[in-house]
N, C-alpha and C positions, 0 to 999 in steps of 0.2 A: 504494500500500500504506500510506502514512503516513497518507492523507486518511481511510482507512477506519480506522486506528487510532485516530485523532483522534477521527474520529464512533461509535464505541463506545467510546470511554471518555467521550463526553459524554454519550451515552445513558445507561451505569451511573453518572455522578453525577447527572443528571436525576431518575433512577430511586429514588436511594442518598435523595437531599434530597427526594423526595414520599412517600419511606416515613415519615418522621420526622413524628408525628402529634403532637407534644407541646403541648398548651395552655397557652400561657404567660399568667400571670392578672396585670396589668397593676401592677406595684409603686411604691409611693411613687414620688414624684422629690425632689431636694433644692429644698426653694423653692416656693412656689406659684405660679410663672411658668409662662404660655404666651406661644410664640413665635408669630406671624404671617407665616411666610417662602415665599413661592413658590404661592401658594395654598393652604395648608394651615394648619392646626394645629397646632404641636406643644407637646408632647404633646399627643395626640389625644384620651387620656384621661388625667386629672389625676384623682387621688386624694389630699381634704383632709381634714382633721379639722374638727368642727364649730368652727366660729369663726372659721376662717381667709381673708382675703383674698386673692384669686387675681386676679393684674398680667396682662394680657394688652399684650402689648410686641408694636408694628407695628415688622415692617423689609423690608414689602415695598415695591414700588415703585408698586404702586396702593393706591387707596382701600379700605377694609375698614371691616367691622362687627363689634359681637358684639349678640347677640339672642339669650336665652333666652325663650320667648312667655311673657308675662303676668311674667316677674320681673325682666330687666332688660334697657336698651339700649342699646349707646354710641351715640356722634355718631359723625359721620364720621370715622375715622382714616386720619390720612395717617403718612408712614415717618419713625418717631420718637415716635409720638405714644402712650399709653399709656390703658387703663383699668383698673378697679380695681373689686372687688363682695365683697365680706361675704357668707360661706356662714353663717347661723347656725342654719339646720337641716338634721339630716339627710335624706340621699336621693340620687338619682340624677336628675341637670340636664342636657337637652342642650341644645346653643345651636349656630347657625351664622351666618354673612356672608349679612345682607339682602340684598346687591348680588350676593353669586357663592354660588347654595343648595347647591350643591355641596359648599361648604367646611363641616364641622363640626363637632364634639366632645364631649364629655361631662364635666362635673364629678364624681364620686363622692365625698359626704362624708358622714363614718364619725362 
């Protein structure tokens, strides 16, 4: 009897959290840092103002890129290792890791 209480009430928060349609439209962050950790991005999208330089800080444990096509591209980073790129127009910039295409993100600047 508990097991079946257990599994309807995961059922109605299952239910409760896929009603919730709300669009959440992606907000500044303090900083124009992205992290490099676990295979991802984060923030996965960054939102700058024109001008602003965005640090992309490795602290994974493999090798990583960043690669926007035709605007910019780091060297190989290894965990520690940093790079650095001047938005001075605006638009919308996606970039990802040459080596894992998987991984990637988008600059938005305003």
């Amino acid at each position: 009897m508990i097991k079946k209480s257990i599994f309807i009430f995961l059922v109605i928060l299952i239910f409760i959290n896929g009603c919730s349609n709300k669009s959440v439209e992606p907000k500044p962050v303090a900083g124009d840092t992205i992290y490099i950790n676990h295979f991802i991005f984060e923030p996965a999208e960054l939102i700058v103002s024109t001008g602003a330089t965005v640090t992309w800080k490795h602290n994974d444990n493999v090798a990583h890129t960043v690669v926007s096509q035709g605007l910019f591209e780091s060297k190989v980073l290894n965990r520690n290792d940093e790079f650095s790129f001047k938005f001075t127009s605006p638009g919308e910039y996606s970039y990802h890791c040459s080596i894992h295409p998987s991984m990637n993100g988008k600059i938005i600047v305003k």
